[in-house]
N, C-alpha and C positions, 0 to 999 in steps of 0.2 A: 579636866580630863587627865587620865593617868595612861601609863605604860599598859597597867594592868588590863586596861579598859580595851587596848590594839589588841592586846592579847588573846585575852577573849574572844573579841569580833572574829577573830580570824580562824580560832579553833571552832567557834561554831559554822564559819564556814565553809572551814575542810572537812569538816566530819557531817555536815549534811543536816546539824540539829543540835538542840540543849543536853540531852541526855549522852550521846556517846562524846562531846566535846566535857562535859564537867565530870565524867567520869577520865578522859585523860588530863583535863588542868586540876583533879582531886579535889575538886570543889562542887559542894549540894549546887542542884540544877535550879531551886528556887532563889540563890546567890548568883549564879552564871544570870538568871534571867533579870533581877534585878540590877547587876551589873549593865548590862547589855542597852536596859531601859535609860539607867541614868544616861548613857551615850548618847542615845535617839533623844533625851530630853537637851542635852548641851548644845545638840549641833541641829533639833529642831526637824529632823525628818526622825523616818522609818527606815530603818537598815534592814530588817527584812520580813516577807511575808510569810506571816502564821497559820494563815486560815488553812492548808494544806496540811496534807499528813507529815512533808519534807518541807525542814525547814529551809525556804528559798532566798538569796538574797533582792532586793529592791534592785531598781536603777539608780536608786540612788546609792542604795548598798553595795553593789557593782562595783562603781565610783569609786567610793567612800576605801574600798578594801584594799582595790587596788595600792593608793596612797598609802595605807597604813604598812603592805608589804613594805614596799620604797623604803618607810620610814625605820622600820627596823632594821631593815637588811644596813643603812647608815651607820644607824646607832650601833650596829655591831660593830660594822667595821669602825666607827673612833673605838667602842672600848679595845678593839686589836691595836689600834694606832700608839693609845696611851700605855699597853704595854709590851711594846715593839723598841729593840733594843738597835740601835745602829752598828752598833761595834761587833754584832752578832755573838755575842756570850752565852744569849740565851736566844728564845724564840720558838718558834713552831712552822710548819708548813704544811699544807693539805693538796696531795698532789694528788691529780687524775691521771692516769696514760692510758689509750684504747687496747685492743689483747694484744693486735700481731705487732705495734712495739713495744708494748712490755716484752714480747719474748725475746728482744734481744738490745732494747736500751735500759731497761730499769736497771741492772744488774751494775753495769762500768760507771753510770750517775750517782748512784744511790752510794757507790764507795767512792767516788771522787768529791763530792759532794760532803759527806761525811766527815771523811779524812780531814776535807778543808775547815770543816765548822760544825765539829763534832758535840758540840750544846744544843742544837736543835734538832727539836724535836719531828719528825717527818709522820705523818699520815699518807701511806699509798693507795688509791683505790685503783682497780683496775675497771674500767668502766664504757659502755657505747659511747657515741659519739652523741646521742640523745641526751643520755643522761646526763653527759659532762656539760653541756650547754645548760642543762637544768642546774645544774649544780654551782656554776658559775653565776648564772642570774641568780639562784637563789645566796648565793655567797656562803653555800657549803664546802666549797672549795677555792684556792688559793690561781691555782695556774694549774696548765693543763697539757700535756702534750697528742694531740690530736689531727687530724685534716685540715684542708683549707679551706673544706667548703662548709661555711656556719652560716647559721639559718639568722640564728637572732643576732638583731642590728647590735643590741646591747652588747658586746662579746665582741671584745682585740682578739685579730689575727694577726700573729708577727710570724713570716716567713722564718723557717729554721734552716729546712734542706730539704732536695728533692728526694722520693724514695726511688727505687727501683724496683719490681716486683720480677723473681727470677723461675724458672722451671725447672722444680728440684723433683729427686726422683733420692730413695735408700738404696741402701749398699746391694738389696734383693732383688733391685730391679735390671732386667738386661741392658740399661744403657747408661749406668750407672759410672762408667768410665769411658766415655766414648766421647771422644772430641770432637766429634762430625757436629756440625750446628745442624739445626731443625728447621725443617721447611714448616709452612704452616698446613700443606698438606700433612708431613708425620707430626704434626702435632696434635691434630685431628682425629688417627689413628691409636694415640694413647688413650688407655683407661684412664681418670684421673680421680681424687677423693678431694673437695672442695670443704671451704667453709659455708655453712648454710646462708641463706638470702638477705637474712636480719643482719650481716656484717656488712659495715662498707665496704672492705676488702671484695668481698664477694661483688658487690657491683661494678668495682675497679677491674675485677677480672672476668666478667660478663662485658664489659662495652669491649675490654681490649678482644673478646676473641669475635665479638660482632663485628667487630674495625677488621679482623685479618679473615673472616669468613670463615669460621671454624662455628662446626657444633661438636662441642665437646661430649664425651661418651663420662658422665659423671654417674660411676660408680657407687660412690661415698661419700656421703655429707654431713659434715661435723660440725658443731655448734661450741667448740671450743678448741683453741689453739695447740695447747697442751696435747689433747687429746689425736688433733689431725698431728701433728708429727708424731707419737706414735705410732701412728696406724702406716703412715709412710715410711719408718723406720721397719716396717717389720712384713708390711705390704709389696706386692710389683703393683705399684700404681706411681702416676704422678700428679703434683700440686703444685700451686701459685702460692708463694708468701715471697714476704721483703728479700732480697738474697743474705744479708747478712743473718739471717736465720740458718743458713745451708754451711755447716762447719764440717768438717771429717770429725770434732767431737761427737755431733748430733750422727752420725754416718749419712750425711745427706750430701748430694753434691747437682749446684744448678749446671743445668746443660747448657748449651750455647745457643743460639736461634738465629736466622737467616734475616728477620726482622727486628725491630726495633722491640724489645721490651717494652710494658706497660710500666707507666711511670705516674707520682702524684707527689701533689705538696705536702710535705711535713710541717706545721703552723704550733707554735705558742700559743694558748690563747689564757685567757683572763679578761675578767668583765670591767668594760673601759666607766673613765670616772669614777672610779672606786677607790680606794686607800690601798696600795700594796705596800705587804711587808719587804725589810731590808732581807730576810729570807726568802722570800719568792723573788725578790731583784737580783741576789745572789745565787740565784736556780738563774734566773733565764740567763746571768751574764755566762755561768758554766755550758747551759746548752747550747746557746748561742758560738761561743767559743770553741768549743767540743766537737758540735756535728756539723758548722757549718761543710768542713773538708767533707762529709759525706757526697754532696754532688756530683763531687770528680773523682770517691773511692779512695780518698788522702785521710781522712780522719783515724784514729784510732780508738778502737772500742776494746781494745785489750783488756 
């Protein structure tokens, strides 16, 4: 059995069939099928059923596929291992962050980070909290900075800091410099422009306004981070993001509140028992470092 042979197995069945799988491995489908054959001859089952119009995998095939993911995503991570430098000269890193901290950690990392070890190479994606779990198991990705709350067992959560989510309002809105803190009664009576429902944020700021008895009067729903601080920037309405989002740069400024702020874990993650690079061990030692003072507002993100 060869490499070639997982390979295959696996393209045909992600793609549902011989035809659209040997058109992306660039290989005739009477080769794919012959390849395929010789497998089910080695290991003595059926890896999958033909008699269908879609080609389906077996129970055995199930099985069988699973393992062979396992085995690549391994073999990857040694050939990373074997050219993974200690001394950090060279290197590479594949980072995830979710939207609402990118918009206000990618930026002070990405140059302190740099600065320190300016040969490697960084991949940023900006990514859901779905995806990034995807991307970890599948070891498309390196480390990740995301929630606390991960689904798959497979996937280290290493505490980094807690966030705090603040009630920010633009320069256009009337309470915009008002130091009176917020009952959750006027907070009730604000317009507000949210992120849409597909964001975890968004459900961090539905349970908090469930918990203080508020139906919020949501005006405005945005499916991007970028875009919702604009619209608050130039809007009278108000929003829930992280506070260190809310700068007199951005002209945004969080109000104060009579209650407790809605609060959540900020987590590392990275898919455990895997191979980490001395670059992604030199990410977390920085984040670690960096934001732990977030909790108590001591860190600096300058």
């Amino acid at each position: 059995m060869l490499l070639r042979h997982l390979r295959y197995l696996l393209a045909v069945a992600d793609h549902g069939g011989f035809t659209r799988a040997a058109e992306v491995l660039h290989v005739s489908q009477p080769t794919l099928s012959q390849q395929i054959r010789q497998l089910e001859d080695s290991l003595g089952v059926t890896l999958f059923d033909r008699t269908s119009r879609t080609v389906k995998p077996t129970d055995a095939g199930l099985a069988y596929i699973e393992c062979a993911r396992r085995v690549l995503v391994e073999l990857a991570a040694g050939r990373r291992a074997l050219h993974d430098v200690k001394d950090l000269s060279r290197g590479s890193l594949r980072l995830a962050i979710t939207p609402t901290f990118m918009a206000y950690l990618v930026g002070p990392l990405v140059r302190d980070y740099t600065a320190r070890f300016p040969n490697i190479h960084l991949d940023i994606f900006e990514l859901s909290m779905g995806d990034i779990e995807m991307g970890l198991a599948d070891d498309s990705l390196d480390i990740a900075i995301a929630f606390d709350q991960v689904r798959n067992p497979d996937i280290e959560c290493i505490p980094a800091f807690v966030e705090t989510l603040g009630l920010m309002v633009g320069r256009d809105h009337p309470l915009y410099d008002s130091p009176i803190p917020l009952t959750a009664t006027q907070v009730a009576e604000l317009d507000f422009a949210l992120l849409t429902a597909d964001f975890a944020t968004r459900t961090c700021i539905d349970g908090y306004f469930a918990r203080a008895g508020i139906t919020p009067k949501v005006m405005i729903e945005v499916n991007s981070v970028t875009t919702l601080l604009e619209v608050i920037r130039h809007t009278p309405v108000a929003t829930l993001l992280p506070e260190p989002i809310a700068t007199r740069d951005r002209a945004l400024h969080t109000l104060t509140l009579t209650d407790p702020a809605p609060q959540r874990g900020a987590s590392l993650l990275r898919r455990k028992n895997n191979y980490h690079s001395a670059a992604s061990g030199a990410f977390m030692a920085l984040v670690l470092g960096q934001l732990a003072g977030l909790d108590t507002g001591t860190a600096s993100l300058a």
